[in-house]
C-alpha positions, 0 to 999 in steps of 0.5 A, a space after each residue: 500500500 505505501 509503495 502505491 502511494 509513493 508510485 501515484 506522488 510521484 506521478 502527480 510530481 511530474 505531471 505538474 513539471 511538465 510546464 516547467 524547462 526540459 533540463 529541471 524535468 530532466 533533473 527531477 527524473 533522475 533523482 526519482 529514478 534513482 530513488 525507486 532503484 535505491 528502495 527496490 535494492 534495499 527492499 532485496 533481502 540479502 542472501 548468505 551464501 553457505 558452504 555445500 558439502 555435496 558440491 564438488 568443491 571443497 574448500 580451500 584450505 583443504 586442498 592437498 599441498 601442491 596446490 597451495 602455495 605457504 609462507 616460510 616461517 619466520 624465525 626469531 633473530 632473538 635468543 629469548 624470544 620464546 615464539 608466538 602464532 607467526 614467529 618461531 623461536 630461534 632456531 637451534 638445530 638440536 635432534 627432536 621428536 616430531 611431537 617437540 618440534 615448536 609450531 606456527 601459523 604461515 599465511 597460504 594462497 592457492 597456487 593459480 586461479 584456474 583452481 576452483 574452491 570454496 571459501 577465503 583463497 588466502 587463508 591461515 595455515 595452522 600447527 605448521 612445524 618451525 623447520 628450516 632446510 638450507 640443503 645440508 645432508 646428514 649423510 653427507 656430513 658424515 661420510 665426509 667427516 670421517 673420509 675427508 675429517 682430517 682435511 678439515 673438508 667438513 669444517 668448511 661444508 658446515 661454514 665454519 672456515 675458521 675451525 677448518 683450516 686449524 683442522 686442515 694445519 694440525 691434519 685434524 689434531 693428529 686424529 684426535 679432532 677428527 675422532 671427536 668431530 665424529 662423536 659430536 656430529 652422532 650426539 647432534 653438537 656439531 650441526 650447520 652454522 646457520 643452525 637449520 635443520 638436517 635435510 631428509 631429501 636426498 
């Protein structure tokens, strides 16, 4: 009823106008279209889109690995610093269980637009493990730490230049470096400079 008193207002409005200029009719008609679009928009009830689990999309943040692409974590440069949801604490390279390993939150996106999903494209990955691989190898660590041990070749591999070249003078202690060398890289002492963690691919 009140939407049929506005439509006969407005048509008594521009049956009075049409004596007046074109341009102030002009005006006028603009300013009641846009009205009526306005009243029409907001008289739509507004729809919430909701999450199907029969529909053949799934959602976003469940897509397998490879077609996501995640953030490093970020590691703290600070010693006391304990780690918070977006920061690692420092790193230190010590041989833990995987259920001691410290956790954090990266930001991840899906890899290309071609993939279809449901939900936010660019989301918080959660209980992400606070590892970091710069390509050393255990094993290779190792095999040249007890062939190459008394040339210091290990040393230099694990960026640590200045301990190898007393190593490559004194032909690795006259064997006794090299020994214990060997027992600290076992018990999990001697790891990489940059302190980041043994690299399982080969």
């Amino acid at each position: 009823m009140e939407s049929k008193w506005k439509h006969g207002i407005e048509v008594e409005c521009l049956a009075g106008l049409m004596g007046k200029s074109t341009f102030e009719f002009f005006l006028l008609s603009c300013l009641i279209i846009c009205t009526v679009s306005l009243n029409i928009t907001d008289e739509t009830p507004s729809v919430e889109v909701e999450f199907n689990p029969y529909s053949p999309k799934i959602l976003c943040h469940l897509l397998p690995e490879e077609f996501v692409i995640c953030d490093e974590p970020q590691f703290s440069t600070n010693e006391s610093h304990t780690g918070d949801n977006f920061t690692c604490s420092a790193v230190s390279a010590k041989q833990y269980q995987y259920s001691e390993v410290q956790q954090t939150s990266v930001f991840c996106k899906v890899v290309d637009s071609s993939i279809e999903c449901s939900g936010n494209r660019t989301f918080v990955k959660e209980e992400v493990p606070c590892v970091r691989y710069t390509g050393y190898c255990f094993i290779t660590v190792l095999l040249q730490s007890v062939f190459l041990g008394c040339l210091g070749v290990d040393r230099f591999y694990l960026g640590y230049p200045g301990s190898g070249v007393g190593k490559l003078i004194t032909l690795g202690g006259v064997g006794l470096w090299w020994f214990i060398d060997i027992i600290l890289l076992l018990i999990g002492v001697l790891v990489p400079e940059d302190k980041s963690d043994w690299c399982v691919y080969y």
